[in-house]
C-alpha positions in Angstrom: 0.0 0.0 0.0 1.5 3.7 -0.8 1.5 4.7 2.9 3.1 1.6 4.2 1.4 0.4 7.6 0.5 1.9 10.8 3.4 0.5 12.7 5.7 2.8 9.8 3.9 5.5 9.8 3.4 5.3 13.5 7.2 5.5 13.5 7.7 8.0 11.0 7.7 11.7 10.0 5.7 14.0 9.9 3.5 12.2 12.7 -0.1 10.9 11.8 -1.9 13.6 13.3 -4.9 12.8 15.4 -7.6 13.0 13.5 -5.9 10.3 10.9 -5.3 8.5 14.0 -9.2 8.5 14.9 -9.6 7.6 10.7 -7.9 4.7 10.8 -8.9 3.2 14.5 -12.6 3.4 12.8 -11.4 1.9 9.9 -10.1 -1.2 11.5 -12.3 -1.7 13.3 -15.0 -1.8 10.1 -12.4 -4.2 8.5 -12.5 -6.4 11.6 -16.1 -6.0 11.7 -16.6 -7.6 7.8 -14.1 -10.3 8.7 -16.6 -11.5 11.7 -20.0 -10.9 11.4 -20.7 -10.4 7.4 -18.3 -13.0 5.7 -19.5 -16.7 5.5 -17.4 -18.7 7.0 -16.5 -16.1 9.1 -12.7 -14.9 9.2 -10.6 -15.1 12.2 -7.8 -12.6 11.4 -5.2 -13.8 14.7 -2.5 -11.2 14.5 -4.5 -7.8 14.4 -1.4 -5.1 15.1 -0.8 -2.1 13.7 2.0 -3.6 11.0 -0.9 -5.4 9.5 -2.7 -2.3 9.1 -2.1 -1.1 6.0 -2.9 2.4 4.4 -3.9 3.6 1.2 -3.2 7.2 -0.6 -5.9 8.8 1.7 -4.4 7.0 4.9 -8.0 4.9 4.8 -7.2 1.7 6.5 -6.9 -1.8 5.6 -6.4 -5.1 7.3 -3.9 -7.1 5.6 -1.5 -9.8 6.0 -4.0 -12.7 6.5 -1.1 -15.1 6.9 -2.8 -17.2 10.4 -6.3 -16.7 9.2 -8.5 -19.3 10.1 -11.7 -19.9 8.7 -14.6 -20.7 11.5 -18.1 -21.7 11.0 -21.1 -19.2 12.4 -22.2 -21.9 14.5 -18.9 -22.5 15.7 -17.4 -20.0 18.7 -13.9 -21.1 18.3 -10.6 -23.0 16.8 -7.7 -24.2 19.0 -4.7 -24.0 17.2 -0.8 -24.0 18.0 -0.3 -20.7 19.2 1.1 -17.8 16.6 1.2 -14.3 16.8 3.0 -11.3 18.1 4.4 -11.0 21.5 2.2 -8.3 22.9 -1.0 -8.6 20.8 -1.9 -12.3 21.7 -5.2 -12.1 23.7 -4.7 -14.0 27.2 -6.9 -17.6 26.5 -5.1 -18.1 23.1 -1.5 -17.6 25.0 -3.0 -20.4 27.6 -5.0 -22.9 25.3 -4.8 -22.0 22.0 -8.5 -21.2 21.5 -8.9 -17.9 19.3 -11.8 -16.5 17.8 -13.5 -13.4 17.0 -12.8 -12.0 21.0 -8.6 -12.8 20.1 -8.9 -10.5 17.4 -10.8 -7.9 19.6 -8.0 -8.5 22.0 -5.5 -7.4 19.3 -7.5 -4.7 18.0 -7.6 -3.2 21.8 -3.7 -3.4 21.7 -4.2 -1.5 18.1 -5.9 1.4 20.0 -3.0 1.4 22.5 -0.7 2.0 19.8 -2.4 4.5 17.9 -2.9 6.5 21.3 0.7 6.7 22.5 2.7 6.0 19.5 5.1 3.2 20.8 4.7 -0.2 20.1 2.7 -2.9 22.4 5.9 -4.0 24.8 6.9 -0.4 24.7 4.7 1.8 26.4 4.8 0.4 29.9 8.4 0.1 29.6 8.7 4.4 28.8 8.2 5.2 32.2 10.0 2.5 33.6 6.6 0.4 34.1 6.9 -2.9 36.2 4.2 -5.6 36.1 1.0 -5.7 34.8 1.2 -2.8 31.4 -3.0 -3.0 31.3 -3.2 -2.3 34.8 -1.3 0.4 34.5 -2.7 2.1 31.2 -6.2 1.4 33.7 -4.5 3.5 36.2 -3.8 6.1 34.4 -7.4 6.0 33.0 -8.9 6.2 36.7 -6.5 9.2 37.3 -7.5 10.8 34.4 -3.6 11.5 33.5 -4.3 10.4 30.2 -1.4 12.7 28.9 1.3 10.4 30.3 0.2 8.3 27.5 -0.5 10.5 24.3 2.3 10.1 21.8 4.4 13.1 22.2 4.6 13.9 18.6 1.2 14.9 18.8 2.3 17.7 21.3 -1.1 19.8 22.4 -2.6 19.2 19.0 -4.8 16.1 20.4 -8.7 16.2 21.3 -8.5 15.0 25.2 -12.3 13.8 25.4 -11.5 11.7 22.3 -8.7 10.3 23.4 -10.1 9.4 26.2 -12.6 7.6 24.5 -10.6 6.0 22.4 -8.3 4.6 26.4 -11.9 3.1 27.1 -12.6 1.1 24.2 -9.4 -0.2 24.1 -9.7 -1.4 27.5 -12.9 -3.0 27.3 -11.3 -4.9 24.1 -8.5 -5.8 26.4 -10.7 -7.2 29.4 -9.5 -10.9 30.7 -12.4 -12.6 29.8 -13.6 -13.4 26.0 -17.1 -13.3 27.2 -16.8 -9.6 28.4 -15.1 -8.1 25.2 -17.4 -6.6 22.5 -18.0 -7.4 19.2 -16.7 -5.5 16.8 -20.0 -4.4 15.6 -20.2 -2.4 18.9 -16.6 -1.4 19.1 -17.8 0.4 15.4 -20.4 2.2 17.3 -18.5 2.8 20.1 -15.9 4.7 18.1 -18.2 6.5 16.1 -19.9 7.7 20.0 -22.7 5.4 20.1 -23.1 3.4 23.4 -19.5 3.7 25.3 -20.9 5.5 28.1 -23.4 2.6 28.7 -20.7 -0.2 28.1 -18.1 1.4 30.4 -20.7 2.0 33.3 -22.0 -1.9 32.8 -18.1 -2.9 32.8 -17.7 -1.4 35.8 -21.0 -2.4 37.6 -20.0 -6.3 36.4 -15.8 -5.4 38.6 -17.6 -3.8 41.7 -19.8 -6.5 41.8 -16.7 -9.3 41.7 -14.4 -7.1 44.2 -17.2 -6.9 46.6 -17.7 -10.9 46.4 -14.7 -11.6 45.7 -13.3 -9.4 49.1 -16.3 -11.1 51.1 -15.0 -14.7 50.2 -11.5 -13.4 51.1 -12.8 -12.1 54.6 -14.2 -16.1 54.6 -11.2 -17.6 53.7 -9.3 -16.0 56.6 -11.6 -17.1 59.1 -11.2 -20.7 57.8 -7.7 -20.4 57.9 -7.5 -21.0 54.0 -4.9 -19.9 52.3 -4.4 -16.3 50.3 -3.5 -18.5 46.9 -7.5 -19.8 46.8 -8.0 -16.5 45.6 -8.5 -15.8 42.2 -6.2 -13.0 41.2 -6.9 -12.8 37.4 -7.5 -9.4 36.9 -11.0 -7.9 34.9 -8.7 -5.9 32.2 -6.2 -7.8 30.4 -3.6 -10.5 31.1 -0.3 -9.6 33.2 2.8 -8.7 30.7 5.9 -8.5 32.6 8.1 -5.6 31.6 11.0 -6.7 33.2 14.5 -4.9 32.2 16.1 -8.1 30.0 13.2 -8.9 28.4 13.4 -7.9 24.4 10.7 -5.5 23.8 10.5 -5.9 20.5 7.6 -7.5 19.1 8.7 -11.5 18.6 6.8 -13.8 16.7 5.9 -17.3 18.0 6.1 -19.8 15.7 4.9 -23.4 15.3 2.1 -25.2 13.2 -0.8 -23.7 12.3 
């Protein structure tokens, strides 16, 4: 494609400005949305990143690179394959059992958003500001502390809408949420991009991890006065799976090879 991919351009000068950013995030995410619910056999992409967005002469996106596609049945919710992809984008249940499906892709597209937002690749973000641990938990910190500038690509300078961006953090962290079941669609996440029903999604998010810290901190209040241990408890956190950032770890994106 004549402007390369998102991961060049991302990387490149002059810097996509935002609105081209906020362009192509919808534009992926009508891509995806084709690739799941109106092809027949649906089409499970399984390495949505923002090198295999590509861009055309009016920087319109398009998903390319369809190299661990897998075709999938409507009836069917998923395929369990060897896993492939790229360190960084792999949603957390394909890392652990191979399973993708639509909700993988979702996963990566989350990821996508990340990138687009702050510039830097997936294992690079977290590890700007020295970030230790968990990077999702720490992009939903910043979120909650509404420092949402900590994470803006600095290219873009002041020349960034802060409501939109801020958007923009929340979908991508309800496409990164732990569970499959809780992601949505990419139907929705067209809707929610275009400002159509974020505000209700993020509030029912929400509702559904008050509900589970409340139950969750009343069967750890039970488990101490049965003398049970602290590792019964289920520690998997709501929004996204745990990436380490530690200091010898190669941040560059690595594939993971094997059969398909």
């Amino acid at each position: 494609m004549s402007n390369g991919s998102v991961a060049s351009r991302l990387r490149g000068k002059p810097a996509l400005d935002w609105n081209t950013r906020k362009r192509i995030a919808i534009g992926a995410a009508r891509g995806l949305l084709y690739l799941h619910e109106q092809c027949d056999p649906k089409i499970i992409h399984r390495d949505v990143k923002a090198a295999n967005i590509l861009l055309d002469d009016y920087y319109e996106a398009v998903v390319g690179d369809f190299g661990l596609a897998k075709l999938l049945d409507h009836a069917e919710s998923h395929v369990t394959t060897a896993v492939r992809g790229t360190v960084g984008h792999i949603a957390p249940e394909y890392l652990s059992t191979g399973q993708s499906s639509e909700k993988t892709d979702v996963f990566g597209f989350g990821i996508l958003l990340l990138e687009l937002i702050t510039g830097m690749r997936a294992l690079e973000f977290g590890k700007s500001v020295n970030q230790k641990g968990a990077m999702l938990e720490w992009v939903k910190k910043i979120q909650q502390e509404k420092k949402i500038e900590l994470l803006v690509d600095r290219e873009l300078g002041i020349n960034y809408d802060r409501i939109e961006v801020g958007e923009m953090l929340q979908v991508a962290l309800l496409c990164t949420q732990y569970l499959p079941s809780h992601r949505p669609k990419m139907s929705e996440v067209v809707r929610m991009l275009e400002g159509d029903g974020l505000a209700e999604k993020w509030a029912a998010s929400h509702n559904f991890v008050h509900s589970n810290f409340s139950r969750d901190n009343s069967k750890s209040h039970s488990s101490v006065a049965l003398g049970h241990d602290d590792n019964d408890h289920d520690h998997s956190s709501v929004f996204g799976m745990a990436m380490t950032m530690d200091d010898d770890y190669d941040a560059h994106c690595m594939e993971l090879s094997g059969p398909r």
